[in-house]
N, C-alpha and C positions, 0 to 999 in steps of 0.2 A: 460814674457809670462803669467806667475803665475796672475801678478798685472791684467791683458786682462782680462783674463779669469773671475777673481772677480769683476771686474766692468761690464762686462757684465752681469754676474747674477743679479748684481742688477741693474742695469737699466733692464734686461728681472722682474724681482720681482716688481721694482716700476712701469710698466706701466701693468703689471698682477692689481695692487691693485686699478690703476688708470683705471678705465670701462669707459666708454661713461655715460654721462646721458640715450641716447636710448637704451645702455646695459642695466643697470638698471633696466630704466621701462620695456623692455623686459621679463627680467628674473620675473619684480613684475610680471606682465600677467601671465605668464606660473606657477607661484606660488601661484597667487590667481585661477586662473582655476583650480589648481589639489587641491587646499583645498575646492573649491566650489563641485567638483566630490568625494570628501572624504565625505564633510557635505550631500551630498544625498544620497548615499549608508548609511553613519550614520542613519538617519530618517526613509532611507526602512527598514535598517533591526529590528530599534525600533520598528514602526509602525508595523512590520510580528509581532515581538512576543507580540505586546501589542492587534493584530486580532488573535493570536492564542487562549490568555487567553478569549477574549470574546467571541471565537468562543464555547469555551469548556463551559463557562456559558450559553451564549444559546442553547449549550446541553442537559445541567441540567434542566435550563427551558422546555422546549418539552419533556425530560423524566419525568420530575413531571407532567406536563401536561395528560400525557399518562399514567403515574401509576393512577395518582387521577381519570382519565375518567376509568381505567380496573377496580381498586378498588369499583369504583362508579356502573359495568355493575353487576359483578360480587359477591361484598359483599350486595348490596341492594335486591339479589335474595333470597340468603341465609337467611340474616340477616328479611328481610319481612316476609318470610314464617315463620320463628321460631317466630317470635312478634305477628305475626297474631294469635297464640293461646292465647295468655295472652292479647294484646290489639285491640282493632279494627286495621285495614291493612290499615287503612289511616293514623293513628299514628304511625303507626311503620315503615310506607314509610316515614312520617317526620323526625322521630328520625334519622332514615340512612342516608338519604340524606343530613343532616345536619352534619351527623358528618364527614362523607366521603368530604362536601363540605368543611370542616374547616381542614382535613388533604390537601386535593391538595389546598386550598387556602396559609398554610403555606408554602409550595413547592415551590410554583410560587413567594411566594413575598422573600422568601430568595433570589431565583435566580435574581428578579427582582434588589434587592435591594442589589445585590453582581454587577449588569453590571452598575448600577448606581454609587458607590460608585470608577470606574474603571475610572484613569485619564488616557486619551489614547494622552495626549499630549508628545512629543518626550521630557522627559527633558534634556538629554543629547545632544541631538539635538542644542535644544535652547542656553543652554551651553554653549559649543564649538563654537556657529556660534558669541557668545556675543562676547569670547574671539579672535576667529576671525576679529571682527570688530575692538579688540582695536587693535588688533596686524596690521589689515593693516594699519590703523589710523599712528598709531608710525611707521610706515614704510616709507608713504609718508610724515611726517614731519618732 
């Protein structure tokens, strides 16, 4: 009864190990579908934080924008009136102007030249989807 019982296991064990060919590819399907749903949720969620950082630089940008333009309403008043007793009011509107324009000028090209230097491609993304490919590769051969 002993001896049954052990041979049944393993005939139940050798035909577990022995699948269908359409088992198989079945199960590849169902395993390359949840790694394809894995690799886009990967990408969204790089993608979110790699739009968050650029979002936060074209922050920067539109607040240097808006300081340089307030600095620009604001200190060309001041700063005119007091030049205008020492130089003519047309020089002293130049002198401001220029210099206020060379602070919001630095502003902007930091920002600018911070959203340029930003690689918003998914590396991790691309990664995984390479490995991906060898791994279905070696699967079907």
């Amino acid at each position: 009864m002993a001896q049954q019982q052990i041979a049944r296991n393993e005939t139940t064990t050798a035909v577990k190990e022995e699948r269908s060919l359409g088992d198989l590819f079945s199960e590849l399907a169902s395993e390359t579908s949840t790694l394809v749903r894995q690799e886009v949720a990967l990408a969204q969620t790089e993608l979110t934080q790699k739009a968050t950082k650029a979002g936060k630089n074209i922050g920067y940008l539109v607040v240097g924008g808006a300081v340089g333009y307030a600095a620009l309403l604001s200190i060309i008043a001041a700063v005119i009136i007091g030049l205008s007793y020492v130089i003519p009011a047309w020089a002293a509107a130049l002198i401001v102007g220029i210099a206020i324009g060379i602070i919001a000028f630095l502003l902007i090209s930091s920002a600018i030249s911070a959203l340029k230097n930003m690689n918003l491609t998914p590396r991790e993304t691309v990664e995984t989807i390479k490995e991906d490919a060898q791994w279905l590769k070696n699967q079907v051969s």
